[in-house]
DSSP file (Angstrom, degrees, kcal/mol; ACC not computed):
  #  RESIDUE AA STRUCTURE BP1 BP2  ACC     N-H-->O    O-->H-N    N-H-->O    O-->H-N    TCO  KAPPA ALPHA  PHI   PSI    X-CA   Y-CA   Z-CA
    1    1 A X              0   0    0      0, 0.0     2,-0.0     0, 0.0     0, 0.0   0.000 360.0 360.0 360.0 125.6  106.9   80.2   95.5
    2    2 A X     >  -     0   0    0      1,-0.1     4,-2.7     4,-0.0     5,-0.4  -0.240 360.0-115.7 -61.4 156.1  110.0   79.2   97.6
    3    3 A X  H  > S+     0   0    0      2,-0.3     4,-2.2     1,-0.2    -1,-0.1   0.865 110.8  56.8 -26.2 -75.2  110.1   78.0  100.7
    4    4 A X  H  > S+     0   0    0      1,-0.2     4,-3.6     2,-0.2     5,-0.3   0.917 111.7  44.9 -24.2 -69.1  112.0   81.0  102.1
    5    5 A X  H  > S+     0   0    0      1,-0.2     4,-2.1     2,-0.2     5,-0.3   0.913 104.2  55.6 -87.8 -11.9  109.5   83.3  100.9
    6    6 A X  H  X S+     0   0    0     -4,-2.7     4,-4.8     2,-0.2     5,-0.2   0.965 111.4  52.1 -26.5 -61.5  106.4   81.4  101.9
    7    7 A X  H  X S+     0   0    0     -4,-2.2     4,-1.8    -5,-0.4     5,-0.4   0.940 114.7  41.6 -60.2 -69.0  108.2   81.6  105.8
    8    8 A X  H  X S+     0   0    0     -4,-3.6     4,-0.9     2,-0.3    -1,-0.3   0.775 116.9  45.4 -86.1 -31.3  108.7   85.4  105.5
    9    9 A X  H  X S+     0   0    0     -4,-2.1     4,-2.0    -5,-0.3     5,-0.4   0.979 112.6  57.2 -65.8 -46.2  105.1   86.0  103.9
   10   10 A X  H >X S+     0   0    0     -4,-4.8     3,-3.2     1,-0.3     4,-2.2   0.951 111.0  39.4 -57.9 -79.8  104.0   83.7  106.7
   11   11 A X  H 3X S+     0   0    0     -4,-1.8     4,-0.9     1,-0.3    -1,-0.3   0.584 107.3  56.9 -78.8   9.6  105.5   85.9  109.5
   12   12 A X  H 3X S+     0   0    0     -4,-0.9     4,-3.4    -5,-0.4    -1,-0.3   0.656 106.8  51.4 -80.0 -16.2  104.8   89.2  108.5
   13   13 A X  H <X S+     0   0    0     -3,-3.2     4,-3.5    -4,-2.0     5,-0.4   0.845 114.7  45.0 -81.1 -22.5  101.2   88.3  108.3
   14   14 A X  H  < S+     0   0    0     -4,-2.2     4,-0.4    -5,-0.4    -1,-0.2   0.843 110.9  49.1 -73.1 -34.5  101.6   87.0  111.7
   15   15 A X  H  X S+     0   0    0     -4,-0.9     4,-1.6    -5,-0.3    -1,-0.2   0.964 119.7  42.5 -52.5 -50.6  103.5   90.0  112.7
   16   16 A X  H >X S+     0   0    0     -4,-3.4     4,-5.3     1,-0.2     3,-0.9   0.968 115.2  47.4 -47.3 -69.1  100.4   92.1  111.0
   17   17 A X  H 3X S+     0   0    0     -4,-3.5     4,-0.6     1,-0.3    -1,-0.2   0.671 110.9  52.0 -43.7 -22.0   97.8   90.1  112.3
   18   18 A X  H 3> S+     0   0    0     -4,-0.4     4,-0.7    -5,-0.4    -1,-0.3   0.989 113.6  44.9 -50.3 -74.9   99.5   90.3  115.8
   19   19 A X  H XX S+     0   0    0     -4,-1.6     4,-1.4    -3,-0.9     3,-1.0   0.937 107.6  58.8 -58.4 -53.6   99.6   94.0  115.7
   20   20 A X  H >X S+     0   0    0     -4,-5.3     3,-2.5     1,-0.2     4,-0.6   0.939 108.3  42.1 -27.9 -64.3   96.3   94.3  114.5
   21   21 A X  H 3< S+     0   0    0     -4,-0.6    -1,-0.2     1,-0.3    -2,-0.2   0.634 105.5  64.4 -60.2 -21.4   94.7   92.4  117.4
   22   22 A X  H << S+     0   0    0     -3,-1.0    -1,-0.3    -4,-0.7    -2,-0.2   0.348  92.1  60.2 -85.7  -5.6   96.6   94.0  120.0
   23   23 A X  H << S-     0   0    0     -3,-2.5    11,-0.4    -4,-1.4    -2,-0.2   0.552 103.8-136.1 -99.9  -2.2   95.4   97.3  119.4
   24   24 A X     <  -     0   0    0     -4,-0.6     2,-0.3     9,-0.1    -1,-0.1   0.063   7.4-127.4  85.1 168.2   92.0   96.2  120.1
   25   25 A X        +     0   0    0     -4,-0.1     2,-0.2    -3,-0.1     3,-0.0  -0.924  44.4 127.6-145.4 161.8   88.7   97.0  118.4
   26   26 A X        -     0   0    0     -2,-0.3     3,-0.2     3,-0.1     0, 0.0  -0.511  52.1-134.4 150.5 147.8   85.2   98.4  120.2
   27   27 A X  S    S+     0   0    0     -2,-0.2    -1,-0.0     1,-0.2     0, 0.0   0.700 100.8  71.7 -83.3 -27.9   82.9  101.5  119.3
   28   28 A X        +     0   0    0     -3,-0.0     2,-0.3     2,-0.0    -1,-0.2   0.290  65.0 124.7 -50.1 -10.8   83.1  102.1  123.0
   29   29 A X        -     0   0    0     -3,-0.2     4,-0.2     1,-0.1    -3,-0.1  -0.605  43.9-161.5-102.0 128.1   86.3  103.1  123.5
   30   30 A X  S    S+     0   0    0     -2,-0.3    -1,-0.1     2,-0.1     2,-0.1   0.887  70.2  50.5 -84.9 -55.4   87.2  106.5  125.1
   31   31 A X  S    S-     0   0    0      1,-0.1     3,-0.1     3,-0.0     2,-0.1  -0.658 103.0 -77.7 -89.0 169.4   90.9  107.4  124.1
   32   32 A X        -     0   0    0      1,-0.2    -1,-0.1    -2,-0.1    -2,-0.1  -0.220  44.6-104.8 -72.9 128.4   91.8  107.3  120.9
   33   33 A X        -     0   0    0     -4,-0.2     2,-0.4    -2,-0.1    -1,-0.2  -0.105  37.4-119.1 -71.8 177.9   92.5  104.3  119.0
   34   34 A X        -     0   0    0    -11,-0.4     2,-0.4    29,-0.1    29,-0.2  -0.751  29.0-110.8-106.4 154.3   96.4  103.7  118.4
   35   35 A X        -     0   0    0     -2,-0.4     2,-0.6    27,-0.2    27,-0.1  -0.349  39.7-100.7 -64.6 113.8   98.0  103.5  114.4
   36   36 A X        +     0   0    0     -2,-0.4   127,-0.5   127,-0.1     2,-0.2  -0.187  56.6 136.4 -34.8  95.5   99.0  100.6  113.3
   37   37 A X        -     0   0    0     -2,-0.6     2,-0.3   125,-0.1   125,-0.2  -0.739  42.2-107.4-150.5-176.8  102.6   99.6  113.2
   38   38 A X  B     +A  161   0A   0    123,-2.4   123,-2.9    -2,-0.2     2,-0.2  -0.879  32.4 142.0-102.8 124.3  105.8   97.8  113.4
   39   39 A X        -     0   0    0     -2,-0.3   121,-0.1   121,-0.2     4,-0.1  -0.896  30.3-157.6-139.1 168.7  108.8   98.1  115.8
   40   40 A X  S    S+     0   0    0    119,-0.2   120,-0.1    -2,-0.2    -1,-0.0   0.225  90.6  67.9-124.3  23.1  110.9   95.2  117.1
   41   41 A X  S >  S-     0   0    0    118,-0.3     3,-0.6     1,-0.2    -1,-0.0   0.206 100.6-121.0-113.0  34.0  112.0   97.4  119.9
   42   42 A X  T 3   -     0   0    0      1,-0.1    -1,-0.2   117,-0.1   117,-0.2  -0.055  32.8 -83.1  51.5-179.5  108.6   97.8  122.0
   43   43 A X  T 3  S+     0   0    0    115,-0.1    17,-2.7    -4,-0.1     2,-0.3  -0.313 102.6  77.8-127.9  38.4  106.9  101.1  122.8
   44   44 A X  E <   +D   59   0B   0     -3,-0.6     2,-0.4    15,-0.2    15,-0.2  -0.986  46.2 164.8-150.1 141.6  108.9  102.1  125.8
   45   45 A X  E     -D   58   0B   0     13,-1.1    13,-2.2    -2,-0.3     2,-0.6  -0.997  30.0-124.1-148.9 144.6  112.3  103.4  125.9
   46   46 A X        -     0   0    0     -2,-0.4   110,-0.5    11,-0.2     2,-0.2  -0.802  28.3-177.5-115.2 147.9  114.3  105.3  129.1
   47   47 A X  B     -G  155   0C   0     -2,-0.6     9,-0.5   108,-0.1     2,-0.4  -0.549  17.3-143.4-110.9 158.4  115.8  108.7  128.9
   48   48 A X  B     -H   55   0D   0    106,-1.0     7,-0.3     7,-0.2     2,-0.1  -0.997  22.9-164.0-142.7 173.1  117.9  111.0  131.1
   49   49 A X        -     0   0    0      5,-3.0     5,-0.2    -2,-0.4     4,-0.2  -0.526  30.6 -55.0-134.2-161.0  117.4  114.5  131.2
   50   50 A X  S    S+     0   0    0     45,-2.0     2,-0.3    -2,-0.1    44,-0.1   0.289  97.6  30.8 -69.8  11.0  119.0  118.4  132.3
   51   51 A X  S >  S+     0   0    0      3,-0.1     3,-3.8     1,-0.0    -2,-0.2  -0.998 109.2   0.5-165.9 150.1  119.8  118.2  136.0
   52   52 A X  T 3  S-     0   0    0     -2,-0.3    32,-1.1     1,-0.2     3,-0.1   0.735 108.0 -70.4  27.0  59.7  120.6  116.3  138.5
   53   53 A X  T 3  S+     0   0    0     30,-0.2    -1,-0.2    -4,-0.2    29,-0.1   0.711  74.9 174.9  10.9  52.0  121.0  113.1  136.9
   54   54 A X    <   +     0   0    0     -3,-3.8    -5,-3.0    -5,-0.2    29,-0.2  -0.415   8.9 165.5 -71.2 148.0  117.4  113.0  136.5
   55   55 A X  B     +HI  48  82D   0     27,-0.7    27,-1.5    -7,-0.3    -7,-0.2  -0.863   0.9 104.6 177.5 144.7  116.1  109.7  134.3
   56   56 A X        -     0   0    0     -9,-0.5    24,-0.2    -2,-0.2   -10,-0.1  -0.398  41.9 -26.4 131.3 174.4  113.5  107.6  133.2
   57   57 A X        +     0   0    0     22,-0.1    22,-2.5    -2,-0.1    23,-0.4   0.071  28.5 179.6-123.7 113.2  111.1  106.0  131.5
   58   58 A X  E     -DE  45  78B   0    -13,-2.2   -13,-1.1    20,-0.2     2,-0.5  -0.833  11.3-155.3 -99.3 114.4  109.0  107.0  128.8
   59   59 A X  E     -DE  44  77B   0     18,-3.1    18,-2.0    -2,-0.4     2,-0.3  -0.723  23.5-133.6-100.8 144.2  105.9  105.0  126.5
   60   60 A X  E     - E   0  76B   0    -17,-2.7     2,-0.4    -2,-0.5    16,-0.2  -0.713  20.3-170.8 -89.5 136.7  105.2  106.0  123.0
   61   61 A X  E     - E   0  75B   0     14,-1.3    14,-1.5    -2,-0.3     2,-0.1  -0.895   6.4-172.6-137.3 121.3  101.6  106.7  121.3
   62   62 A X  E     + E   0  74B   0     -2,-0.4   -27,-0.2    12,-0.2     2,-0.2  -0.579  15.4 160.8 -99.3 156.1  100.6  107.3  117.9
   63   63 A X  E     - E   0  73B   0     10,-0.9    10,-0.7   -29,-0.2     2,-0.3  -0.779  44.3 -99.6-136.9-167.9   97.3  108.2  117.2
   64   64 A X  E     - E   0  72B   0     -2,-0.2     2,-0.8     8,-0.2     8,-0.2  -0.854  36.7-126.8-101.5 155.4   95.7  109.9  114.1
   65   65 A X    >   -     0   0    0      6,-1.8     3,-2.2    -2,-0.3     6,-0.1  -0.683  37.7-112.4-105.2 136.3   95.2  113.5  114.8
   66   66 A X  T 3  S+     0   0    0     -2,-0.8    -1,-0.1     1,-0.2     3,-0.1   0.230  90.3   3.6 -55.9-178.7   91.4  114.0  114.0
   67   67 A X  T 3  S+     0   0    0     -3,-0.0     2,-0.4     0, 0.0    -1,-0.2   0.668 109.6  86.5  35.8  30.3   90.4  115.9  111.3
   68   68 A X    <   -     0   0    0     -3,-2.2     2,-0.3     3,-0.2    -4,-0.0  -0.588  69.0-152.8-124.3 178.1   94.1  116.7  109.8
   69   69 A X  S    S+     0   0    0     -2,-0.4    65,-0.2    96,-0.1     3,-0.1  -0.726  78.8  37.0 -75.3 150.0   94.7  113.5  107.6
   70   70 A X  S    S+     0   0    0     -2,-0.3    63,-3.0    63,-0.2    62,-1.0   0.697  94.0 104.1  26.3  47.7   98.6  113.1  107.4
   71   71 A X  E     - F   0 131B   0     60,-0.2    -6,-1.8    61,-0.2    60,-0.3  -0.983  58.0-151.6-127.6 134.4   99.3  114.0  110.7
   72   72 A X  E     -EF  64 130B   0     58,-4.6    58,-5.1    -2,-0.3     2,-0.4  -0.826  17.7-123.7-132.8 143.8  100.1  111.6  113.6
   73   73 A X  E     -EF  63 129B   0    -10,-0.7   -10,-0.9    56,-0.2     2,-0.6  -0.776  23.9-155.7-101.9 107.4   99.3  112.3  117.9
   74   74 A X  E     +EF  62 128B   0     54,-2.2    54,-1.1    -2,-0.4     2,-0.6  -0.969  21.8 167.5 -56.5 102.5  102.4  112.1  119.8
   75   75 A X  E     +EF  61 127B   0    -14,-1.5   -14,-1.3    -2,-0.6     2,-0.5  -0.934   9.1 179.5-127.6 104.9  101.7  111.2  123.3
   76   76 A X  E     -EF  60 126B   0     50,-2.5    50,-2.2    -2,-0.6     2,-0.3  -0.861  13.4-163.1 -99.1 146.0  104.8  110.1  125.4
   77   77 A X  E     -EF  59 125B   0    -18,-2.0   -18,-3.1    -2,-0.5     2,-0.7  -0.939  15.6-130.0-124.1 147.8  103.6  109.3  129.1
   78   78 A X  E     -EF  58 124B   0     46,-0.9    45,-3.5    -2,-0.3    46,-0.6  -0.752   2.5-148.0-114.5 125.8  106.4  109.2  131.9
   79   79 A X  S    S-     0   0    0    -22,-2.5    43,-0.2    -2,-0.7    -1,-0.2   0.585  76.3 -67.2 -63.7  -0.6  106.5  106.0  134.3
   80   80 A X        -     0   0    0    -23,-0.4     2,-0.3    41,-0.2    40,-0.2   0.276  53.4-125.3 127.5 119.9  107.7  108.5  136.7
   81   81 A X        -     0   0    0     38,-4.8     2,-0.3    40,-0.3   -25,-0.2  -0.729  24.5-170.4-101.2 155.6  111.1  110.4  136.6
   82   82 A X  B     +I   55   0D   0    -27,-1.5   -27,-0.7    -2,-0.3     2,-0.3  -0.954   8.5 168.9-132.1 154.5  113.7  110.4  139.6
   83   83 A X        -     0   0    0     -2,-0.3     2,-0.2   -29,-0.2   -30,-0.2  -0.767  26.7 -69.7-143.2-176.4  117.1  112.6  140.3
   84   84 A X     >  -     0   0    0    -32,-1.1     4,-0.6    -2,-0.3     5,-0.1  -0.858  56.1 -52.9 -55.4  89.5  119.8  113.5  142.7
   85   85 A X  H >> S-     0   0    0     -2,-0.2     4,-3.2     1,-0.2     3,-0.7  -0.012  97.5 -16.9  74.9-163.4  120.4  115.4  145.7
   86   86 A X  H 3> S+     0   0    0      1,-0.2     4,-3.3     2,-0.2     5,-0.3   0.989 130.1  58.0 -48.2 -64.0  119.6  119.3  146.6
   87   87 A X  H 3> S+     0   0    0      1,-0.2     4,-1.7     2,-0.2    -1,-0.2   0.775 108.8  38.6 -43.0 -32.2  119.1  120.2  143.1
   88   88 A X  H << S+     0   0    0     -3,-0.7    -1,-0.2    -4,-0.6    -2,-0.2   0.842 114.6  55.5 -86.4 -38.7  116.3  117.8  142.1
   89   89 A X  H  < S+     0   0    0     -4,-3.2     3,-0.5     1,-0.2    -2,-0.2   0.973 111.8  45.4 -58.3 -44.9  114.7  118.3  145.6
   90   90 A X  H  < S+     0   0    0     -4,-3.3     2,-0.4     1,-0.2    -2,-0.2   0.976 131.4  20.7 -46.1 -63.9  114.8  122.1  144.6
   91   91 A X     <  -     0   0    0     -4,-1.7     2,-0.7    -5,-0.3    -1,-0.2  -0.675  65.1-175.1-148.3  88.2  113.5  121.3  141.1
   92   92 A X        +     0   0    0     -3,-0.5    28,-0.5    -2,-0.4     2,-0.4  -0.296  51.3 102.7 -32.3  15.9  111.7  118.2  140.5
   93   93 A X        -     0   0    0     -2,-0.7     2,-1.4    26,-0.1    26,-0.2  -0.932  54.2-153.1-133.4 109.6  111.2  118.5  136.9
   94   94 A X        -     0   0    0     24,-1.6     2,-0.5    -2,-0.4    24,-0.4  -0.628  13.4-155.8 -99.5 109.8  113.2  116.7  134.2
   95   95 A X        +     0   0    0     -2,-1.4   -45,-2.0    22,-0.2    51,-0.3  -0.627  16.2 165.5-111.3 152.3  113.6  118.0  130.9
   96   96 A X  E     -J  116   0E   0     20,-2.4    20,-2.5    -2,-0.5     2,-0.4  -0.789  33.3-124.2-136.7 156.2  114.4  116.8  127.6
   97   97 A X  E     -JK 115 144E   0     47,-1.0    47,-2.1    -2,-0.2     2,-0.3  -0.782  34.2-149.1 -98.2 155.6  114.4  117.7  123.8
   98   98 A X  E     - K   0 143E   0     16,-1.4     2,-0.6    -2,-0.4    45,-0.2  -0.998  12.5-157.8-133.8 126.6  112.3  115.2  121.9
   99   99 A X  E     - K   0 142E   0     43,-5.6    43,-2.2    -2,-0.3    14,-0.2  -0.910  12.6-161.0-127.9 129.9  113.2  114.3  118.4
  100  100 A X        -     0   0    0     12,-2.5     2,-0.5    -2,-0.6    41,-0.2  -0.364   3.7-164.4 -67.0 159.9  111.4  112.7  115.2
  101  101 A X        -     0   0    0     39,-0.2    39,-0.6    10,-0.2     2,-0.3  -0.925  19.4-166.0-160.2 130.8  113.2  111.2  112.3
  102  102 A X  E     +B  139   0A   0     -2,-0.5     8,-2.1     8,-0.4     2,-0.4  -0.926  32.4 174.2-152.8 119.7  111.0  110.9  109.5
  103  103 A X  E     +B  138   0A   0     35,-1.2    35,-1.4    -2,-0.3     5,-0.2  -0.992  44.2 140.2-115.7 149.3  111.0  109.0  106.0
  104  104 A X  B >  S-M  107   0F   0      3,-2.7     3,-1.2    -2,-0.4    29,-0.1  -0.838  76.0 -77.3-172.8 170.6  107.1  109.7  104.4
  105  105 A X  T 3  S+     0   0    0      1,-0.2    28,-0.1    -2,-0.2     3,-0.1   0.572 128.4  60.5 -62.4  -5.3  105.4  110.4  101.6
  106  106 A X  T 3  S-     0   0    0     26,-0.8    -1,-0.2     1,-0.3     2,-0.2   0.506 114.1 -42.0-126.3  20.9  106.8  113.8  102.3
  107  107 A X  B <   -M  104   0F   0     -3,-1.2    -3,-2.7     3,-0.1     2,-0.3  -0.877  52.7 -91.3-177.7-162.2  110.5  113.4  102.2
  108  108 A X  S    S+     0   0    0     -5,-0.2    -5,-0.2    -2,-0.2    -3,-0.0  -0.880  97.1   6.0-115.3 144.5  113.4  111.5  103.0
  109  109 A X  S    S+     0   0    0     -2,-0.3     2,-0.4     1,-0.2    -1,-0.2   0.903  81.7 171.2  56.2  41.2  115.5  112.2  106.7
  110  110 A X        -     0   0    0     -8,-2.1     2,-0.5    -3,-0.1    -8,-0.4  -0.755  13.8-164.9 -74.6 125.7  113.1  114.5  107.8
  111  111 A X        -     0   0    0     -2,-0.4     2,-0.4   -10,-0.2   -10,-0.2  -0.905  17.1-178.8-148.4 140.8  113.3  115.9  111.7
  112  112 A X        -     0   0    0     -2,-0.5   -12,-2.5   -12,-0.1     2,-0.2  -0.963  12.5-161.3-117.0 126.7  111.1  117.9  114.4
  113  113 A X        +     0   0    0     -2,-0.4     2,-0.2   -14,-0.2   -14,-0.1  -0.548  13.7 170.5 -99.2 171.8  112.3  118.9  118.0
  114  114 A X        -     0   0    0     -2,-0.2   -16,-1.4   -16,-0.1    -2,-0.0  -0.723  27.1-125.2 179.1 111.0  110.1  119.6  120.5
  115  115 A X  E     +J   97   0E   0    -18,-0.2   -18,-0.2    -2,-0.2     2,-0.2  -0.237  28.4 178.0 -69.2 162.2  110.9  120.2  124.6
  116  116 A X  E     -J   96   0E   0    -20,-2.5   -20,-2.4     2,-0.0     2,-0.3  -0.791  16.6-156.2-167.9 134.3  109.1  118.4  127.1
  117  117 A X        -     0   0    0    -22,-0.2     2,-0.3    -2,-0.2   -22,-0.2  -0.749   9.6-175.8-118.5 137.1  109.3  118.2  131.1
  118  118 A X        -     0   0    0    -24,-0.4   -24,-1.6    -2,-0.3     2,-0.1  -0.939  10.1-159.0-134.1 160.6  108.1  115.0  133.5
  119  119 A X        -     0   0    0      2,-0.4   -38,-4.8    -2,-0.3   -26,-0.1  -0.252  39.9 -81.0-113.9-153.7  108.2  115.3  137.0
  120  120 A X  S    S+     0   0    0    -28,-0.5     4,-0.1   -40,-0.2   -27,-0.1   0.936  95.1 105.7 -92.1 -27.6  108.3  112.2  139.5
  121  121 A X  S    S-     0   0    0    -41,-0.1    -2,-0.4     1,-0.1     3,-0.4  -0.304  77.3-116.2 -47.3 140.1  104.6  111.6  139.4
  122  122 A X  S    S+     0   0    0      1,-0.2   -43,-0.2   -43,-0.2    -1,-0.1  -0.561  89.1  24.4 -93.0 132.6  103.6  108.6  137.4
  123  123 A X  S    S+     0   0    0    -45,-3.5     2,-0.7    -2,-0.3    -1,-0.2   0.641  72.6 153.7  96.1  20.2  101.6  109.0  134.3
  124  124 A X  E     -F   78   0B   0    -46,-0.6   -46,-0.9    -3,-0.4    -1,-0.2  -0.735  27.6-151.0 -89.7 125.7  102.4  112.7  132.9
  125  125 A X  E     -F   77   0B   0     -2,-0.7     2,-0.4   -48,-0.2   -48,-0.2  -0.563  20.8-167.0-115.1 145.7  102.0  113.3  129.3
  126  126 A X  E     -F   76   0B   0    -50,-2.2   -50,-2.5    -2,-0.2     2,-0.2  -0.976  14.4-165.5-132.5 133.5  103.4  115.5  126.8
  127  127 A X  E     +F   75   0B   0     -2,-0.4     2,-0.3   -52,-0.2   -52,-0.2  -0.896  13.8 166.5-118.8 143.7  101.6  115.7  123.2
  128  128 A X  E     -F   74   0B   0    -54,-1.1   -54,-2.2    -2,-0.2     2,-0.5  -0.927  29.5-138.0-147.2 141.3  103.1  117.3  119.9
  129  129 A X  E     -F   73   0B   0     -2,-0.3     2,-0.3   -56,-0.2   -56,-0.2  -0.977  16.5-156.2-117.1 138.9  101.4  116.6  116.8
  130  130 A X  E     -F   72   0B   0    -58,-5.1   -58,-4.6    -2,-0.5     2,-0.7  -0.903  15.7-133.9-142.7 125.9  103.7  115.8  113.8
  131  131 A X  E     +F   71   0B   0     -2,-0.3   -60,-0.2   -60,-0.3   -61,-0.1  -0.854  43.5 155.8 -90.3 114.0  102.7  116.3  109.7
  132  132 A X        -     0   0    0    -62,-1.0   -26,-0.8    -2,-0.7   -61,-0.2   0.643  46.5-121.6 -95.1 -43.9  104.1  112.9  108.6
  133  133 A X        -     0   0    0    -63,-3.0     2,-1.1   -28,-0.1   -63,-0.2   0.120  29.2 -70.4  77.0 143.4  102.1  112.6  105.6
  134  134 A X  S    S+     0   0    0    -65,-0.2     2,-0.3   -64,-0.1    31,-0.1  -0.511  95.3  36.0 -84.9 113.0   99.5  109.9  104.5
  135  135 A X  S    S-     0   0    0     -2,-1.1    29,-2.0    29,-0.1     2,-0.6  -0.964 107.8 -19.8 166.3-119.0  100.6  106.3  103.5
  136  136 A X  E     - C   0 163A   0     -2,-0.3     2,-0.4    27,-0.2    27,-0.2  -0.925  59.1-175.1-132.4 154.7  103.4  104.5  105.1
  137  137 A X  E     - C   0 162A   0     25,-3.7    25,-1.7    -2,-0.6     2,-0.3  -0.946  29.8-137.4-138.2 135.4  106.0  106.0  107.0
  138  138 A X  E     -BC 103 161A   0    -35,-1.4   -35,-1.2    -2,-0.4    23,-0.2  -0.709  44.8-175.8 -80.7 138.6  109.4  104.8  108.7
  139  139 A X  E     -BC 102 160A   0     21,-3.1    21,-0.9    -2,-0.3     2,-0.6  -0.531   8.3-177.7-134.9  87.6  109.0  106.9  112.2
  140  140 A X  E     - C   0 159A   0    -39,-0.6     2,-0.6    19,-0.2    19,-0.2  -0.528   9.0-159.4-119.8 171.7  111.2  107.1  114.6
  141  141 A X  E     + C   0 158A   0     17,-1.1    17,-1.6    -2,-0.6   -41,-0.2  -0.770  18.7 125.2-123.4 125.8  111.6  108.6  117.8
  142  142 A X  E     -K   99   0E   0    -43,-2.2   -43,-5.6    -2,-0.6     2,-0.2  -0.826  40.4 -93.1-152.9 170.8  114.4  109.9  121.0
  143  143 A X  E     -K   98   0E   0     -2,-0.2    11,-0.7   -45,-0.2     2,-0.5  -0.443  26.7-169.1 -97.9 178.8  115.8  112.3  123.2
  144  144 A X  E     -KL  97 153E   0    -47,-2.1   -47,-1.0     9,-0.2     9,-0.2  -0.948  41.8 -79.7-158.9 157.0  118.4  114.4  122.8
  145  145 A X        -     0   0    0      7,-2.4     3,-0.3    -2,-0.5     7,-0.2  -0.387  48.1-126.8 -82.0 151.4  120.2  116.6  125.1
  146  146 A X  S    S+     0   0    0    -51,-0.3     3,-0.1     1,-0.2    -1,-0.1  -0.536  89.1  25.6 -92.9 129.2  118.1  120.3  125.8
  147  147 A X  S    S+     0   0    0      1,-0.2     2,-0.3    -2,-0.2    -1,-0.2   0.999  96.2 110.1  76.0  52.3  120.3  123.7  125.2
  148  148 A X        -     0   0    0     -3,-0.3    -1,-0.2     2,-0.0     4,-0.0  -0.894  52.1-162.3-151.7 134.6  122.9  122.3  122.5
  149  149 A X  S    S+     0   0    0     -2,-0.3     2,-0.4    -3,-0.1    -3,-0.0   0.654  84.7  79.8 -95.4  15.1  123.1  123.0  119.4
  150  150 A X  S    S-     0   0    0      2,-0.0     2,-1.1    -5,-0.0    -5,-0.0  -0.908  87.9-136.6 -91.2 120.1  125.1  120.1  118.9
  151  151 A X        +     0   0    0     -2,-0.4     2,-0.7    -7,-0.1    -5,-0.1  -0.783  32.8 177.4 -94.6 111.5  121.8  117.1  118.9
  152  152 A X        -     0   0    0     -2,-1.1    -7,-2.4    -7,-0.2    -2,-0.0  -0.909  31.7-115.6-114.0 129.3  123.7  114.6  121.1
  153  153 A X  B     -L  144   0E   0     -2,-0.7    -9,-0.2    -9,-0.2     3,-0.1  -0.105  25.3-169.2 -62.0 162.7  121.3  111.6  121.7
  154  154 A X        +     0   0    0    -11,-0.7  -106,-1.0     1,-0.2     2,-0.2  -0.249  69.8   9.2-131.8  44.4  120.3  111.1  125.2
  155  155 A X  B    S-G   47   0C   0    -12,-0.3    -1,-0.2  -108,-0.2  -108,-0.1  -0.629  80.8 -98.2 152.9 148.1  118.6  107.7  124.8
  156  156 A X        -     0   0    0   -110,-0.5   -14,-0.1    -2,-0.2  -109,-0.1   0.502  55.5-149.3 -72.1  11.2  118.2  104.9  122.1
  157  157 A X        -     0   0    0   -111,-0.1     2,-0.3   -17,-0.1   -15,-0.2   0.370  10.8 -98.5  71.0 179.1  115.0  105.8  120.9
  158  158 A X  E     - C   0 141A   0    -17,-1.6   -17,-1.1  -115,-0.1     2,-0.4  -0.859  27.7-149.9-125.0 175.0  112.3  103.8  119.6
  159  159 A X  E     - C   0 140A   0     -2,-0.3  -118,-0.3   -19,-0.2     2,-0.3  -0.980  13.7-163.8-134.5 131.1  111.6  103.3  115.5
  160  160 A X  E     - C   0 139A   0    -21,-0.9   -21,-3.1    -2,-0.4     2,-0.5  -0.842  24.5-146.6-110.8 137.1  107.7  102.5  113.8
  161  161 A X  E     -AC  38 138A   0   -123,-2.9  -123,-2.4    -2,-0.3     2,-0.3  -0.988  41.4-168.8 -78.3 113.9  106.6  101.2  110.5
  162  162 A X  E     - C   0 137A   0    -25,-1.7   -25,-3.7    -2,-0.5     2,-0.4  -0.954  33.3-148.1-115.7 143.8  103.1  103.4  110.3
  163  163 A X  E     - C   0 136A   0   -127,-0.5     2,-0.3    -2,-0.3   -27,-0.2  -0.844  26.1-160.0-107.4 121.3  100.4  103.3  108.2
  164  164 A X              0   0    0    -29,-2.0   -29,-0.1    -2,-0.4  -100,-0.1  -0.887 360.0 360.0-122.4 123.6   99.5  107.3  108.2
  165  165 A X              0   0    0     -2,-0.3    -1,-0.1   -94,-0.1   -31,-0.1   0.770 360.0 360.0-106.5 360.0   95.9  107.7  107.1
């Protein structure tokens, strides 16, 4: 075995072993645990949305969804969205299309929209559960602007290696 690939075996186990450890282990544990994966872009990404230059910040969470096997638990949770003027004061609520990109055991370039609205309060969730299929799955995830039928992204999105069981 080269050198080369020794060093790359060597940090991907580190990567794994990383990921692993960071998702925690305990029988105790109330929410759901999260899927195992890969990004190099972290699990937070900022958005803007349909009014009043409403924007901000969204964190991603896979889970499995129980009892379906090849289905994965969307949860984005909003660090708190903010806007602009009369319009936002009128209506605090910023909304966005949310889109999946999906290569799985159960195709290639596969994709699901799905609206979703955050207000300025911190911590407000929206959940969609999305049939990925069971094994490993390139996943990734953005916004895209709401009420076009043109999908023009509205943020750089995030992307997973997931292990679907």
């Amino acid at each position: 075995m080269t050198t080369l690939k020794r060093t790359l075996l060597l940090m991907i186990t580190t990567v794994l072993v990383g990921a692993g450890l960071s998702i925690g282990a305990g029988a105790g544990e109330a929410a759901p645990r999260q899927l195992l994966r890969v990004t190099g872009l972290g699990d937070s990404f900022g958005t803007y949305g349909d009014h009043a230059n409403c924007h901000g910040a969204l964190n991603v969470g896979l889970t499995a969804t129980p009892h379906k096997p090849g289905w994965v638990r969307v949860m984005l949770t909003s660090f708190g969205f903010t806007g602009e003027g009369r319009s936002w004061r009128k209506d605090p609520n910023c909304r966005i299309l949310v889109g999946h990109a999906m290569d799985s055991s159960l195709g290639y370039g596969r994709f699901d929209f799905w609206p979703a609205s955050f207000g300025p309060k911190r911590g407000q969730r929206a959940v969609h559960d999305v049939r990925v299929g069971s094994g490993l799955a390139l996943f990734g995830i953005a916004t895209y602007q709401l009420h076009n039928p043109v999908r023009v992204p509205q943020s750089y999105g995030i992307n997973y290696y997931v292990i679907v069981p």
